[in-house]
C-alpha positions as a Markdown table, in Angstrom:
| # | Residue | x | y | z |
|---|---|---|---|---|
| 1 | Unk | -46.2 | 56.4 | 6.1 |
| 2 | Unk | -47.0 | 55.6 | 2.4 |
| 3 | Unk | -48.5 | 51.7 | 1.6 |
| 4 | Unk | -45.1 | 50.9 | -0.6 |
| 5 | Unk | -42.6 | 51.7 | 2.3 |
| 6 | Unk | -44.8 | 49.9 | 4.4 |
| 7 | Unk | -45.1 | 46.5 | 2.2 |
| 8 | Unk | -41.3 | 46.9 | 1.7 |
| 9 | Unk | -40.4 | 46.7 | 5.2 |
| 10 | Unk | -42.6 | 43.7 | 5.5 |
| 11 | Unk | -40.3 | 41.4 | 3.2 |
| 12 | Unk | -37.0 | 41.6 | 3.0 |
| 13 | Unk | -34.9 | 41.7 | 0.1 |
| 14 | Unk | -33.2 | 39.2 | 0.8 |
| 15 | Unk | -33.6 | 35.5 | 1.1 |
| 16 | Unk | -33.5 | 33.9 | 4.3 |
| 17 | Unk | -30.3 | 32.1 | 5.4 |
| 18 | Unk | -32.7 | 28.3 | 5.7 |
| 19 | Unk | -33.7 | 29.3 | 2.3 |
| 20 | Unk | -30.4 | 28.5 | 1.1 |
| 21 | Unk | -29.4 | 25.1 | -0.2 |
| 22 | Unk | -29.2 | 22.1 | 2.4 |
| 23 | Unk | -25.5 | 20.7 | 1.7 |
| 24 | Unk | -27.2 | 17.1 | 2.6 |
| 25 | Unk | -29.8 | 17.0 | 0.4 |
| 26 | Unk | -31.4 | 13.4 | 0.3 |
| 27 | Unk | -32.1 | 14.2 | -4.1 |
| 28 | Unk | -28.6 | 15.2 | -4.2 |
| 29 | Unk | -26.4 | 12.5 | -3.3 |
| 30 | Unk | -22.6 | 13.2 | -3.3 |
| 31 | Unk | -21.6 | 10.1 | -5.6 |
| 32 | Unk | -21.8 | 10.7 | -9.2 |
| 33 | Unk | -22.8 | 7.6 | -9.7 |
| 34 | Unk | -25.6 | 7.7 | -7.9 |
| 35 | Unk | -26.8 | 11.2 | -9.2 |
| 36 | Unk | -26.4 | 9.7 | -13.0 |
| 37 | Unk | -28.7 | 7.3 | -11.9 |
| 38 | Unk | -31.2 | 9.2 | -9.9 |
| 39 | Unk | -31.1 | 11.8 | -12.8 |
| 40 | Unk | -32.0 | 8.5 | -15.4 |
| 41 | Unk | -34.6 | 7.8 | -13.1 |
| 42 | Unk | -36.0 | 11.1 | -13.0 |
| 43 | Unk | -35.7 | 11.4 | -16.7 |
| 44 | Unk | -37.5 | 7.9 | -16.9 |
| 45 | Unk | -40.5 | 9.0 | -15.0 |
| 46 | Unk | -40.7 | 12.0 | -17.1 |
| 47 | Unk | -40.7 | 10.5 | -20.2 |
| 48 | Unk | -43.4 | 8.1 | -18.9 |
| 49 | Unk | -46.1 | 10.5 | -17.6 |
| 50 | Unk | -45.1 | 12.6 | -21.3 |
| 51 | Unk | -46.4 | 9.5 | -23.1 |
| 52 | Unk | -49.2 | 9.0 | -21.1 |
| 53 | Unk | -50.0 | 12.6 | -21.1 |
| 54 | Unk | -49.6 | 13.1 | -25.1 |
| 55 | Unk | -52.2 | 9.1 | -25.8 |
| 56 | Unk | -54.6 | 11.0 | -23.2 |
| 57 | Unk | -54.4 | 14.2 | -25.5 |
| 58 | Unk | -54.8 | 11.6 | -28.5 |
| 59 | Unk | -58.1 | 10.2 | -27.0 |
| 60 | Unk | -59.9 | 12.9 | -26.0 |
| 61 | Unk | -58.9 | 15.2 | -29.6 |
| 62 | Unk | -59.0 | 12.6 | -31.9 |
| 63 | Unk | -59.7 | 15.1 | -34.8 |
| 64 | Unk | -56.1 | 17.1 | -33.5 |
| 65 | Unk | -54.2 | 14.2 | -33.5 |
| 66 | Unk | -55.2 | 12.8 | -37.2 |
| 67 | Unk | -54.6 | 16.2 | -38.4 |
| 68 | Unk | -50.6 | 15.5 | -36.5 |
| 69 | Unk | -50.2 | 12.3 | -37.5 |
| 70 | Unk | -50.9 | 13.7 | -41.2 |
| 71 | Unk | -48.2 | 16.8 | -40.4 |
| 72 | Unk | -45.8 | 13.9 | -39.5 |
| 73 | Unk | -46.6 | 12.0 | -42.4 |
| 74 | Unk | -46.1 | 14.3 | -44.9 |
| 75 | Unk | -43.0 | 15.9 | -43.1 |
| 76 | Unk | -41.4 | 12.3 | -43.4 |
| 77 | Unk | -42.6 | 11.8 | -46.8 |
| 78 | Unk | -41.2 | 14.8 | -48.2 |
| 79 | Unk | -37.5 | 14.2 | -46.0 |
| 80 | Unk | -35.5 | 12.1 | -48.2 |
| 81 | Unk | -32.9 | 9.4 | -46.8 |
């Protein structure tokens, strides 16, 4: 028996009926409400560890981010109102 027929019979092709979706989900609640405001909260604490991540960036390549902030500078400068 060749190696590929072999690995092929290992796995199957398709997924596995508990891989499926759970219906009852704790992250997805059936109020929209509630989803609207989990999803704000997600988004939140994603756009908190971004900031953090890009100042950490900042601090340790100071010489990158003077060279950004310069970009930005002359990218506003030359956008006119």
């Amino acid at each position: 028996m060749p190696d590929g027929e072999q690995q092929k019979r290992g796995r199957p092709d398709t997924p596995a009926p508990q891989d499926a979706e759970d219906p009852q989900d704790p992250q997805d609640p059936q109020d929209p409400q509630e989803a609207d405001a989990a999803r704000r909260r997600r988004r939140a604490q994603f756009l908190r560890e971004l900031h953090e991540a890009k100042a950490l960036r900042d601090r340790v390549q100071p010489r990158r981010a003077r060279a950004a902030r310069m970009r930005q500078a002359m990218r506003m400068r030359a956008f006119r109102w």
